[in-house]
C-alpha positions in Angstrom: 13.7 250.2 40.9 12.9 250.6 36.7 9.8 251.0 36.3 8.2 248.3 34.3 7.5 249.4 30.4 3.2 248.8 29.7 2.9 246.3 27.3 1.1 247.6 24.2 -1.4 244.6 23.5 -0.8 242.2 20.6 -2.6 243.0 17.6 -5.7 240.5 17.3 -5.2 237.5 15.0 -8.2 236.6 13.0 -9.2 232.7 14.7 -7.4 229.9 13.2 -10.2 227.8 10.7 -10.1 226.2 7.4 -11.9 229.7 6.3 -9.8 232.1 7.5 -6.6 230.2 5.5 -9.0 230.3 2.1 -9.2 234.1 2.4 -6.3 234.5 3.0 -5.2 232.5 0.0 -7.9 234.3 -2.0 -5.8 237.8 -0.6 -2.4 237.2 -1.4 -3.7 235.4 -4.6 -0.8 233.1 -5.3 0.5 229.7 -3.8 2.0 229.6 -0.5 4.4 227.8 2.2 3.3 226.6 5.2 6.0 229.0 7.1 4.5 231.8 4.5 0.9 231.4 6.6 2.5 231.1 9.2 3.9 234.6 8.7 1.1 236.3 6.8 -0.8 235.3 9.5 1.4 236.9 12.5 1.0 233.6 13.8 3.5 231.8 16.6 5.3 228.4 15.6 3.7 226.9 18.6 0.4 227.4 15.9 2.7 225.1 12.9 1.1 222.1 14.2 -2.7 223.7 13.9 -2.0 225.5 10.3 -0.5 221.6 9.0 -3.8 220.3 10.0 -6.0 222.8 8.7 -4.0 222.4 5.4 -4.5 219.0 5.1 -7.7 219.1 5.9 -7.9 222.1 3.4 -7.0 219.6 0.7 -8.6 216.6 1.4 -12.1 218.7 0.8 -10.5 219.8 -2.4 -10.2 223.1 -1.4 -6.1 223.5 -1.8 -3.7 221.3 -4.5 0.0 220.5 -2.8 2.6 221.5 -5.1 5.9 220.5 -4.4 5.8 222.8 -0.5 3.4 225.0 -1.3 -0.4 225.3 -1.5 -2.4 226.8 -4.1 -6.1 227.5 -4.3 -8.0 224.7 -6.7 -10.6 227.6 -8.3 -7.3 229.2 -9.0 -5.3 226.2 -10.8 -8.6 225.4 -13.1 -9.2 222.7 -10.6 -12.7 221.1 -9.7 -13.6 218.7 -7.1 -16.1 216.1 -7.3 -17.3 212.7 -8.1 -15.6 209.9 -10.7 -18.5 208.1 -12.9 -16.5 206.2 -15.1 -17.8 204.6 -18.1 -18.1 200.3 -19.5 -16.0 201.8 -22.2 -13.4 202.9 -19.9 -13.5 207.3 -20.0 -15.4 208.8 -17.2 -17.2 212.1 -16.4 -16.3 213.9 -13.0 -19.6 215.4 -11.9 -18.9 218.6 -9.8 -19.9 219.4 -6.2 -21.0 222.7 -7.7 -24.0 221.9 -9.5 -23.8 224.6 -11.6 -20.8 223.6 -13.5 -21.3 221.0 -16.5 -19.7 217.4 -15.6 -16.1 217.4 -16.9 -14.5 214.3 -19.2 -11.8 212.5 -18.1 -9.9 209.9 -20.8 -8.8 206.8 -19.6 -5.2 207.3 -19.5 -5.8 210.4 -17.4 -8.0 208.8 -14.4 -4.6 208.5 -12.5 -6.2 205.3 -10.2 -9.2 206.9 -9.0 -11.9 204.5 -9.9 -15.7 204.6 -10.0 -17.1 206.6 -7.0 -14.0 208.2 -6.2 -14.1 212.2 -5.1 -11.3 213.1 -7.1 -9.9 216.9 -7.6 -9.8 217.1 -11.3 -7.8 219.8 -13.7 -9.3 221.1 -16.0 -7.0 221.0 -19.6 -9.9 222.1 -22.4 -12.8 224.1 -22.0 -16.0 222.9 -23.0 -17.0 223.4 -26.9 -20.3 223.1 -28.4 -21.8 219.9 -27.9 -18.8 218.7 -26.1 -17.9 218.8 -22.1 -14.9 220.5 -20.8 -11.5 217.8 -20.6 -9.9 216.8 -17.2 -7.1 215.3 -15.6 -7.5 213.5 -12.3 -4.4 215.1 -10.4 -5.6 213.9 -6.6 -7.8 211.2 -5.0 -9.5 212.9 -1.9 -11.4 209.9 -0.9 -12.2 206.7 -2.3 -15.7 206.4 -3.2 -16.0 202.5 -1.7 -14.1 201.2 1.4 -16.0 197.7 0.7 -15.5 195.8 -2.8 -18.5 193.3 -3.6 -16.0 190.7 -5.1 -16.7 187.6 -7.0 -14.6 184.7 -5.8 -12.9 182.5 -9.0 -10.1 180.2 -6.7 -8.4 179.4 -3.5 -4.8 180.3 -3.9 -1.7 178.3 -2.7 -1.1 179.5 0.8 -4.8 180.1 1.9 -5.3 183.4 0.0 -8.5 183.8 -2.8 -7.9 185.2 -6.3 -11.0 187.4 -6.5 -11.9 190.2 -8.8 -14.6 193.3 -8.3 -17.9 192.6 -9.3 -18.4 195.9 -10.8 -16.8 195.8 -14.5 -15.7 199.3 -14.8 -12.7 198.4 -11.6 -10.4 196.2 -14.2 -8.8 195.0 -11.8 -8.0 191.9 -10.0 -7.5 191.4 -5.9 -5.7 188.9 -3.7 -7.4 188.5 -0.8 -7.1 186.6 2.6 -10.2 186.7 5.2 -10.6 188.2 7.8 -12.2 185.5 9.7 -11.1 182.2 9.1 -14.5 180.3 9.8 -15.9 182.4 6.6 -16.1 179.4 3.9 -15.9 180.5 0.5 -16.5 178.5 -2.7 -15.4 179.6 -5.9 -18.5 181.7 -7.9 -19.5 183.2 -4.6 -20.2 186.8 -4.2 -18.1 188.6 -1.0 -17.2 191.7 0.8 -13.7 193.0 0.2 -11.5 195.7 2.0 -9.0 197.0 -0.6 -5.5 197.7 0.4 -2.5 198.3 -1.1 -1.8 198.0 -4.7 0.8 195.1 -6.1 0.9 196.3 -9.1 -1.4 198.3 -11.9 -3.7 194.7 -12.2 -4.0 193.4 -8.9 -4.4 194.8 -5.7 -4.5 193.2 -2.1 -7.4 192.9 -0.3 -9.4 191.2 2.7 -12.6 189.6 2.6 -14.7 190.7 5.4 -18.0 188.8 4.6 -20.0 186.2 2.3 -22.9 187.3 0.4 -23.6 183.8 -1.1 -23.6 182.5 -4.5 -23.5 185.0 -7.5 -27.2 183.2 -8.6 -29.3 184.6 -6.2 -31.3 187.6 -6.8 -31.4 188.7 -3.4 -27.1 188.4 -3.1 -27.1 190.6 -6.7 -29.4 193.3 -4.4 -26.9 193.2 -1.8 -24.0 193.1 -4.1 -25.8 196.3 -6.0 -26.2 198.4 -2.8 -22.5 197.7 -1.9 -21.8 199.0 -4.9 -23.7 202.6 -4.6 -22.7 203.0 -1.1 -26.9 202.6 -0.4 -27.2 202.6 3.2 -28.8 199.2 4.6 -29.1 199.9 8.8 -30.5 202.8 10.2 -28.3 204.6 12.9 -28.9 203.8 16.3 -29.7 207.5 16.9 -32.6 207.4 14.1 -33.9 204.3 15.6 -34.6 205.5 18.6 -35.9 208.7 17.4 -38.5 206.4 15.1 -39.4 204.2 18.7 -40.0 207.4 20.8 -42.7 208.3 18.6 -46.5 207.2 19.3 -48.1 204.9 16.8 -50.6 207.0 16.4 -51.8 211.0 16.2 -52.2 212.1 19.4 -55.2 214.7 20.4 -52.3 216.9 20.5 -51.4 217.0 17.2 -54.5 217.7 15.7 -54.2 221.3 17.2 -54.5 224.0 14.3 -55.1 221.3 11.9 -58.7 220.8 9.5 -60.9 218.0 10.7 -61.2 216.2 6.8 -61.4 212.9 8.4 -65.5 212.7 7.1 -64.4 213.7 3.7 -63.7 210.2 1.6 -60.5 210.7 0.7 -58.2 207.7 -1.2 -55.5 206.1 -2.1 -54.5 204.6 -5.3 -51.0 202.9 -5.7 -49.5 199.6 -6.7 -50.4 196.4 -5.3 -47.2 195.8 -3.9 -46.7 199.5 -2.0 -46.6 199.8 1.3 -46.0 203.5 2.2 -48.8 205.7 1.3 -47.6 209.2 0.8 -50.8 210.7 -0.9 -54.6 210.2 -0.5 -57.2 212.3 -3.5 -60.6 213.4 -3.2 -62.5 214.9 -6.0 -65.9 216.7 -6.0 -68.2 218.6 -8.7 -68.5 222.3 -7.9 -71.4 224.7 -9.7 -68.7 225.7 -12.1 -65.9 223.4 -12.2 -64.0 221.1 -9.9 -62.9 220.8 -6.3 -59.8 218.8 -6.2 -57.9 218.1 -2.7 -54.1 216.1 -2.7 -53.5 215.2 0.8 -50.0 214.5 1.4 -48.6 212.9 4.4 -47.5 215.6 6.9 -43.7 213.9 7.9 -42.3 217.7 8.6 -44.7 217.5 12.0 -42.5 214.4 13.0 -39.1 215.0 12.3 -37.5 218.1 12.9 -35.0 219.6 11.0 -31.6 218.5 12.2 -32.9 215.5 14.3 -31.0 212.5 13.9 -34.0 211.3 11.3 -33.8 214.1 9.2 -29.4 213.6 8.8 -30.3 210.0 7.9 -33.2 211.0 5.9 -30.9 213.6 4.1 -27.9 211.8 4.3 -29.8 208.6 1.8 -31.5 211.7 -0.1 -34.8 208.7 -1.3 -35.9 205.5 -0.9 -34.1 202.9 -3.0 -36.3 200.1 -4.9 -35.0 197.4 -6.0 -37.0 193.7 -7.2 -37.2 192.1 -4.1 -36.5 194.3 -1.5 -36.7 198.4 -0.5 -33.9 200.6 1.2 -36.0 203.6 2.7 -35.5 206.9 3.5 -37.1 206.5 6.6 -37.6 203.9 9.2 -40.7 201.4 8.4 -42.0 202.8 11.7 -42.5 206.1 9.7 -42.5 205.0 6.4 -45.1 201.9 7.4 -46.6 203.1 9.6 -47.4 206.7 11.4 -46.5 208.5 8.2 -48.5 206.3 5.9 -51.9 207.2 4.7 -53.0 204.0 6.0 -57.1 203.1 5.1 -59.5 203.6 8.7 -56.9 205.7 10.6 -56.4 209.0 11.2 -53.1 210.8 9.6 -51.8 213.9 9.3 -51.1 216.2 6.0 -51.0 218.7 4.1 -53.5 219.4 1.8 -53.5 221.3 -0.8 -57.1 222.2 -2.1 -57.3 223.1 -6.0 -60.4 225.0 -7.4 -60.7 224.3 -11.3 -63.1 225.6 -14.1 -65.1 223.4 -16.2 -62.3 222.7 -18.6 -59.9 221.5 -15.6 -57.7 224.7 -14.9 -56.6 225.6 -11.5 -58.0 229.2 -10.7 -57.8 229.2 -6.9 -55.4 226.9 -4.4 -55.5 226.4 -1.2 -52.8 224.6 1.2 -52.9 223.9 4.9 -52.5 221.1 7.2 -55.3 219.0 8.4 -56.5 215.2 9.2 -57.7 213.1 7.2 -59.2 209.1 7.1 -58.5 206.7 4.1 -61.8 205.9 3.4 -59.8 202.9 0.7 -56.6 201.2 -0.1 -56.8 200.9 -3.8 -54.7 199.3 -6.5 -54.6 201.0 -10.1 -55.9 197.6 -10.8 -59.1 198.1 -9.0 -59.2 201.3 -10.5 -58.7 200.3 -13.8 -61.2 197.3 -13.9 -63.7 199.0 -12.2 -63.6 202.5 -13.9 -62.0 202.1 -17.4 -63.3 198.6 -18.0 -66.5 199.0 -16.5 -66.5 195.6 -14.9 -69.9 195.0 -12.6 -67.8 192.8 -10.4 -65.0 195.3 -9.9 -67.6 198.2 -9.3 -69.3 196.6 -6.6 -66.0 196.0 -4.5 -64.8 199.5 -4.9 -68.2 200.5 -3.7 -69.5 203.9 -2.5 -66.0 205.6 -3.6 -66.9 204.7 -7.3 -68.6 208.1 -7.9 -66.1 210.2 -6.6 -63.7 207.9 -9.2 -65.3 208.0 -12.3 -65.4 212.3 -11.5 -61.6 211.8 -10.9 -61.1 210.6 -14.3 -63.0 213.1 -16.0 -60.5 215.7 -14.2 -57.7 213.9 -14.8 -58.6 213.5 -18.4 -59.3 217.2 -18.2 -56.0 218.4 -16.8 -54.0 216.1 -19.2 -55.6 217.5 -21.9 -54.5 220.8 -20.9 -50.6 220.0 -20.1 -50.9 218.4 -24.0 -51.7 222.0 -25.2 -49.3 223.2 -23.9 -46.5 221.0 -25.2 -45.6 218.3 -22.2 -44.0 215.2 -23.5 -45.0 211.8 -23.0 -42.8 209.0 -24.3 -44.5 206.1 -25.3 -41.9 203.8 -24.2 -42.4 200.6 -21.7 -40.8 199.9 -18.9 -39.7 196.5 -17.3 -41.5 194.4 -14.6 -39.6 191.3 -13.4 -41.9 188.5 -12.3 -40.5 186.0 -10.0 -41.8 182.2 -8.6 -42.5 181.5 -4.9 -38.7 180.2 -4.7 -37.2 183.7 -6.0 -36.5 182.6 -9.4 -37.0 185.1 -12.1 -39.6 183.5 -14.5 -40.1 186.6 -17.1 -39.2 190.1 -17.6 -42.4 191.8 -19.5 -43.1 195.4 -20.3 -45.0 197.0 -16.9 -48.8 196.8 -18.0 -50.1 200.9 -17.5 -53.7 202.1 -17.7 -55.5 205.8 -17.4 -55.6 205.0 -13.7 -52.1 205.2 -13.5 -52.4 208.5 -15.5 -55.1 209.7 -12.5 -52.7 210.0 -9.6 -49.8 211.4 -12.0 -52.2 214.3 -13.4 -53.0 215.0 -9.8 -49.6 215.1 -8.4 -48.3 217.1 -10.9 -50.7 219.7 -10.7 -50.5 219.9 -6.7 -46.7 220.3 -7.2 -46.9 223.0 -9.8 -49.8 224.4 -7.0 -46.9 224.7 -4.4 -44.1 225.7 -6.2 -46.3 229.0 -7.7 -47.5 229.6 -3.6 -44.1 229.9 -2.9 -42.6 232.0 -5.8 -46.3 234.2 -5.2 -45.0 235.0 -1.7 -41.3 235.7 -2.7 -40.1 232.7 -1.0 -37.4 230.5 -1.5 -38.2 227.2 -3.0 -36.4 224.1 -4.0 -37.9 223.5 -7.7 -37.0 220.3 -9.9 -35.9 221.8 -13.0 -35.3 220.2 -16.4 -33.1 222.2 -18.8 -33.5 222.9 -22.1 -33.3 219.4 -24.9 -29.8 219.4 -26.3 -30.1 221.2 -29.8 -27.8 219.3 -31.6 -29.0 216.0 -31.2 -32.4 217.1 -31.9 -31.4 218.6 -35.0 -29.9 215.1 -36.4 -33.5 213.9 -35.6 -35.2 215.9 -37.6 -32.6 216.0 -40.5 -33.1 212.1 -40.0 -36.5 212.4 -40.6 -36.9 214.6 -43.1 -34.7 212.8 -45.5 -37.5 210.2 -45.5 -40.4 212.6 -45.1 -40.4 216.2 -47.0 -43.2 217.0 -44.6 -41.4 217.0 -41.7 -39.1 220.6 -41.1 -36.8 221.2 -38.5 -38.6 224.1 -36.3 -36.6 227.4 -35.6 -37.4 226.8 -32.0 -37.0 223.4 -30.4 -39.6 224.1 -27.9 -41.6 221.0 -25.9 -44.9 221.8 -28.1 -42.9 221.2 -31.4 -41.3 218.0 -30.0 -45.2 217.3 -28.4 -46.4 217.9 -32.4 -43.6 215.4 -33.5 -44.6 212.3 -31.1 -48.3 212.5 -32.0 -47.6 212.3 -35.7 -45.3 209.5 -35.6 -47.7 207.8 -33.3 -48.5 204.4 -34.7 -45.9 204.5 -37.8 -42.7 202.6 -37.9 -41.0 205.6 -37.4 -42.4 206.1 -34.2 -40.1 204.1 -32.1 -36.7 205.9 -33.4 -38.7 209.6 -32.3 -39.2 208.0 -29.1 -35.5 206.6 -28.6 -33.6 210.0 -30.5 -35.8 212.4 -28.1 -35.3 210.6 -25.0 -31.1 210.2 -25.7 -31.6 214.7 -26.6 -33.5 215.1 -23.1 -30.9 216.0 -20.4 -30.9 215.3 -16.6 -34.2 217.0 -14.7 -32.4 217.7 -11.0 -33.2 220.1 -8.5 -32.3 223.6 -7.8 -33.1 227.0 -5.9 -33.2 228.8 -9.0 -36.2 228.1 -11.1 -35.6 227.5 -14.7 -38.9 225.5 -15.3 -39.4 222.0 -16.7 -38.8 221.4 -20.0 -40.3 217.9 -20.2 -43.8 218.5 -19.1 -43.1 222.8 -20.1 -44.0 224.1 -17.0 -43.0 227.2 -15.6 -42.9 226.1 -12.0 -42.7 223.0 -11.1 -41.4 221.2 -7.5 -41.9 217.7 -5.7 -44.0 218.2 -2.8 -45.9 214.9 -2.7 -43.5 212.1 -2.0 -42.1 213.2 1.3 -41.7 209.7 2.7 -39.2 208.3 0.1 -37.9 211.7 -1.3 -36.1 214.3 0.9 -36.6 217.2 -1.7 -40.2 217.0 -0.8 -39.5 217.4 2.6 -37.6 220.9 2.1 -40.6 221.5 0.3 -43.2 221.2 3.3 -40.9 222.8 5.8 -40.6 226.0 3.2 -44.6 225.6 2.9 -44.9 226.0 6.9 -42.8 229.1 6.7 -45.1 230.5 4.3 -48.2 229.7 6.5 -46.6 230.8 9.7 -46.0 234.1 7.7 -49.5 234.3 7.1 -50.3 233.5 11.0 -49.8 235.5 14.2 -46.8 233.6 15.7 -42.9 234.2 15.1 -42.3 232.1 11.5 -39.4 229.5 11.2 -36.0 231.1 9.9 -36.0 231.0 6.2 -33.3 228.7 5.2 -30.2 230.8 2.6 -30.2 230.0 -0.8 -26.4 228.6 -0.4 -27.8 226.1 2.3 -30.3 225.2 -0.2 -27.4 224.9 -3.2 -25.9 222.4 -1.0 -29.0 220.1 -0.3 -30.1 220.4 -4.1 -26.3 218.8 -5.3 -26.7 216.4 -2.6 -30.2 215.1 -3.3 -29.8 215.5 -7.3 -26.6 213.3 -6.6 -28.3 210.6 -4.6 -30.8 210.2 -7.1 -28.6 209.9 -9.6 -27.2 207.0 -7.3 -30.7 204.9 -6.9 -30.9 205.6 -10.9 -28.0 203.7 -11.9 -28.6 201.3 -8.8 -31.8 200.6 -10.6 -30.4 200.4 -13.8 -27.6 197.9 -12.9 -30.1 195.4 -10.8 -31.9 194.9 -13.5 -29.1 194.4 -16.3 -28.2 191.8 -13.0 -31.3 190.1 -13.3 -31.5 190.3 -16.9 -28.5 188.2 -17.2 -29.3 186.3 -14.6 -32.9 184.9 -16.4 -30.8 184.6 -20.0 -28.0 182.7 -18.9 -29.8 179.1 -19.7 -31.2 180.9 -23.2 -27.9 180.9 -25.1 -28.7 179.1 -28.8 -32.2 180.4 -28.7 -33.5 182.7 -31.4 -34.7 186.4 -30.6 -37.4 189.1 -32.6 -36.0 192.5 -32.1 -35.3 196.1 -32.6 -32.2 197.8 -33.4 -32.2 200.5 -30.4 -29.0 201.8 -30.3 -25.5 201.7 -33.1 -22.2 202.4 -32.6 -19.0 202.3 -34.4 -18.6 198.9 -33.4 -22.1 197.5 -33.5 -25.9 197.7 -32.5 -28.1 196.8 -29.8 -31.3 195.1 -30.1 -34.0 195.3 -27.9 -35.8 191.7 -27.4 -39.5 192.3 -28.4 -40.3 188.7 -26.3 -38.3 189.4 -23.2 -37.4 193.3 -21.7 -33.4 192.4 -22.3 -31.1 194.3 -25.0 -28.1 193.2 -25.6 -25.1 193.8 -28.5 -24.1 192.5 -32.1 -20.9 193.3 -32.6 -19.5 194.1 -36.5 -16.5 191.4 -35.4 -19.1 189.0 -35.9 -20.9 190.1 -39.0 -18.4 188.4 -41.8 -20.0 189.2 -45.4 -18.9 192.9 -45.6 -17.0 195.8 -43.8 -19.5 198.0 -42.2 -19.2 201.9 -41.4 -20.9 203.7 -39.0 -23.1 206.9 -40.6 -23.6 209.1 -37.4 -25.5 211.6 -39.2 -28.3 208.9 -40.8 -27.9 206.7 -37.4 -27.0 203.5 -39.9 -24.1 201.2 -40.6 -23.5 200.4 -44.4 -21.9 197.6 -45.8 -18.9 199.2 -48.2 -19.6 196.2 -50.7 -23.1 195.3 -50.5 -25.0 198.6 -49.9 -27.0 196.7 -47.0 -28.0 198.7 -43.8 -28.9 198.4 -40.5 -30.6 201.4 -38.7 -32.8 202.8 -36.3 -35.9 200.9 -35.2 -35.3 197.9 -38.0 -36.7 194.6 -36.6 -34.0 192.0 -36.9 -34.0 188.0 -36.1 -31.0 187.1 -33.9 -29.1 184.3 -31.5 -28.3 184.8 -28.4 -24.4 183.6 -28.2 -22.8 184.4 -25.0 -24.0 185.7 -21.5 -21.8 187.4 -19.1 -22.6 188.4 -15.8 -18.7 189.8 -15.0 -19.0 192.2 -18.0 -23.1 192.3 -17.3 -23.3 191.7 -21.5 -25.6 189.9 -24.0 -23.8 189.9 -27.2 -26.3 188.5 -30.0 -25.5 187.1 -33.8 -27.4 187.8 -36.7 -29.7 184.9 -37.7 -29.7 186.0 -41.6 -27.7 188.9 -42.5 -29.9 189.1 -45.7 -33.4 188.6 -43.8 -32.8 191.3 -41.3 -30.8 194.0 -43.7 -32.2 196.9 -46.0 -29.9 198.6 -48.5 -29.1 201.5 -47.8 -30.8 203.1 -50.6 -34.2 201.7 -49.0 -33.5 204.0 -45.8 -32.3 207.1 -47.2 -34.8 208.0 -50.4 
């Protein structure tokens, strides 16, 4: 009998995954065939099946563009994956999953379908020039960005179905839909929940209405329709939930293990009267040559462990989300409420960080560790206010034996704000609305938020604990997650000053636009009438502050180092922060530290959390335009003071001086001249008349029309004539 031949062994085949196809794309460095991996790989066809999925899967993350029956890498094709933010005026900006690539313009004819939201694989067709982003295409839609449309109902079609269209004006579109459960009753104006389908045609789509919200007039249903909209998560995982119940409701004996006994030192807190989660407490005494200031943060790191099914949720919603009436948090109340919060009379855990300052207010020593503390007071800035900056007899005696310790804080604070003005951080003078609503839920006025020093107290101290912690880190050579603010954008600031200086020969442009020359221009416009155009002009030149592991310092308030460590209860970039603190400290100990998370990890969560808070921005910015319209809609005839805040080509807005609303004039309705838009001077001239309207110019108008579907105010002119300069006025 033949002797059987030895088999030589099969050479080893790298294991099938998603990475091993990208290097091997990166290898060959052109597109390929399914059958080409296939054989590049050695692979069987019994493996066909696996390499289809892994290629699909490949390019719904955006990693691989089909073309025609190949695949080919998206890096390599000038390709870019990431979110859709489209525009009211129709373009849109794709905003990378890389953060450290510049958001890419898309024109309107190029969005290919992909609407608000959408992760979209864009191409990229021009780079970016100066002062202008890169151009793209949208050549795929990986995933839409909403599976439910808030929709607002107009009428009941024949046949049962309801004509309905998107309550979000940037999706022009309109959607047929039939419901999904026939005891739902709908009435035209209502606000619902849609599931898109398929498309009929490039205006209507079909659709099915899963829920009611109620009728478009409530506040609450405009919250509800607003956090549909931004995909804000509204029910905690079951997983999390039980996580949160596990817990004790208080520190147990066990905790306090390792940790400072504080809880005799009266420590506070000071927040608005309507918070409920209390993530910081101060304390502030007078040393022989300076100050002793302690920021006592609540310690949330000790109860939820990295990877637990809190911390996915917690990173997964990235912060809380505020809205008028109601709060999305990042954390259950049980947490949030409760154990975590630096309730008054209880003991809590933190982390304290312990700053040593000279007589002026600088910080020469720090100190951070965890301990536990006792609120010795719940405060309001309020309280604060009346009690230390007004002096008020009444007031004093109800803050009682903490008053000393208050009046010392605002000395400090005063202290330590007078040294981040030296060295050039900005402050904007500009107010910020506060909706007021009646025991029923109707609005009843929009005002600018009242603010006071004591405001100005807990923000000098939180800052300087978080440039504290960011320095302890970078000291120790350890990674951090800093918020950074790049650089103002030059060319905008230079049309300020040339702005400026055509009015006022004492005003030069600086060689350097650094935060001390901008500080130097607010303070000397402060209380002129040109004050309120430095304000507006700087705050459209400042870009987006985000976060990052690479530090390249704050811009805005010009520090060096800078990180959020003392919000970890509503912001999840805190949380990295105290986990990367612990490290440090259990460096410093005897025991085995925590693994050091890798600086790509830390990419990741910094484009994730910089994206979600870009999310509860514009959540925040639309709820209030909501309510806004909402609380104007029976004001339409009145007359309106205001300020020109913002001009166009095809018109200005003007902010209401009475009400916090701004809303448009358009040039279709100004009929005595034909205006042009002067970009350089911010102005629009009449060609016949010479008059102009610019910058900051108080103006009488009506309020004509309301729109809630296009979330618009668009305003008339009560007297051209009254509320117009010429031109010359504005320029010599």
């Amino acid at each position: 009998m033949a002797k059987k031949k030895n088999k030589q062994p099969r050479p080893s085949t790298p294991p099938l995954s998603k990475a091993t196809l990208l290097k091997l794309f990166r290898e060959v460095k052109r597109p390929l065939s399914r059958a080409e991996v296939i054989r590049q790989l050695k692979l069987k066809k019994r493996d066909k099946h696996v390499v289809k999925d892994l290629l699909r899967e490949l390019v719904r993350d955006g990693k691989l563009i089909r073309i025609r029956r190949a695949y080919g890498l998206a890096e390599a094709m000038h390709c870019v994956t990431g979110r859709l933010e489209i525009q009211r005026q129709g373009f849109g900006f794709v905003v990378p999953e890389d953060g450290r690539r510049n958001d890419i313009f898309v024109n309107q004819r190029d969005l290919n379908e992909a609407w608000h939201g959408d992760k979209v694989v864009v191409s990229v067709l021009g780079e970016a020039r100066q002062g202008r982003n890169a151009e793209g295409r949208v050549v795929r839609i990986l995933e839409r960005g909403r599976q439910i449309l808030p929709v607002k109902v107009f009428k009941k079609m024949t046949g049962g179905d309801w004509l309905c269209r998107p309550s979000d004006p940037r999706l022009a579109f309109g959607i047929i839909c039939s419901l999904k459960d026939e005891s739902v009753k709908l009435e035209p104006g209502d606000i619902a929940l849609c599931e898109p389908g398929d498309k009929i045609d490039h205006t209507m789509w079909e659709g099915v209405i899963t829920a009611r919200l109620g009728p478009e007039g409530d506040v609450s249903v405009q919250e509800e329709l607003v956090k549909s909209n931004h995909n804000i998560r509204t029910r905690f995982p079951s997983g999390s939930m039980n996580q949160a119940e596990s817990l004790p409701r208080e520190p147990v004996e066990s905790d306090f293990k390792g940790r400072r006994d504080l809880t005799d030192l009266a420590f506070v807190t000071i927040d608005g009267a309507t918070a409920r989660d209390f993530d910081d407490a101060i304390l502030v005494e007078r040393r022989p040559k300076g100050y002793r200031l302690w920021v006592a943060i609540a310690d949330v790191a000790h109860y939820v462990p990295e990877g637990s099914p809190l911390d996915k949720e917690a990173l997964e919603r990235g912060n809380s989300y505020y809205f008028p009436r109601s709060v999305e948090p990042m954390f259950p109340e049980r947490l949030s409420n409760g154990l975590c919060s630096l309730n008054p009379d209880v003991k809590r855990l933190t982390m304290v960080v312990r700053m040593d300052t000279d007589q002026s207010g600088l910080t020469r020593a720090t100190e951070i560790y965890p301990a536990v503390i006792r609120s010795h007071a719940r405060l309001t800035y309020t309280q604060v206010k009346e009690a230390v900056l007004d002096r008020d007899e009444a007031a004093r005696k109800r803050v009682g034996p903490v008053l000393p310790m208050l009046e010392l804080a605002e000395e400090l604070a005063r202290k330590i704000n007078k040294i981040r003005s030296r060295r050039g951080s900005l402050d904007f003078d500009l107010p910020e609305p506060e909706i007021f609503f009646d025991a029923s839920g109707e609005t009843t006025d929009i005002r600018p938020k009242i603010r006071s020093f004591s405001n100005q107290i807990i923000e000098e101290f939180m800052i300087a604990a978080n440039e504290a912690v960011a320095h302890f880190l970078v000291e120790r050579g350890l990674p951090c997650m800093f918020r950074i603010h790049p650089q103002a954008d030059e060319e905008r600031l230079r049309n300020l000053f040339q702005l400026l200086s055509r009015t006022d020969k004492s005003i030069v442009m600086p060689k350097e636009m650094t935060p001390k020359k901008l500080q130097m221009l607010v303070a000397s416009m402060r209380g002129t009438d040109k004050a309120y155009i430095v304000n507006r002009m700087l705050l459209r030149s400042m870009k987006q502050a985000k976060y990052s592991p690479d530090n390249e310092g704050h811009f805005g308030l010009a520090s060096e180092e800078y990180a959020h460590f003392t919000s970890p209860i509503r912001r999840y970039a805190d949380l990295v922060l105290h986990r990367l603190v612990k490290v440090a400290l259990a460096m410093d100990g005897d025991g085995a530290p925590p693994p050091i998370p890798g600086k790509k990890k830390l990419y990741n969560v910094a484009g994730h959390l910089s994206g979600r808070e870009r999310v509860a921005m514009d959540a925040e910015r639309e709820i209030l335009k909501r309510v806004t319209v909402l609380f104007m809609r029976d004001r339409v005839g009145e007359t309106f003071n205001g300020v020109i805040s913002h001009i166009t080509d095809y018109g200005f807005f003007v902010e209401l001086k009475d009400v916090m609303a701004e809303g448009m004039v358009r040039l279709s309705s100004m009929d005595d001249d034909y205006y042009t838009y002067w970009p350089k001077r911010e102005m629009l001239v009449g060609e016949r008349t010479g008059q102009a309207f610019a910058l900051g110019q108080s103006v009488e108008v009506v309020l004509d029309e309301v729109s809630l579907e296009r979330l618009e105010l668009n305003f008339s002119l009560k007297s051209v004539v009254a509320a117009s300069r010429n031109y010359k006025d504005l320029i010599e």
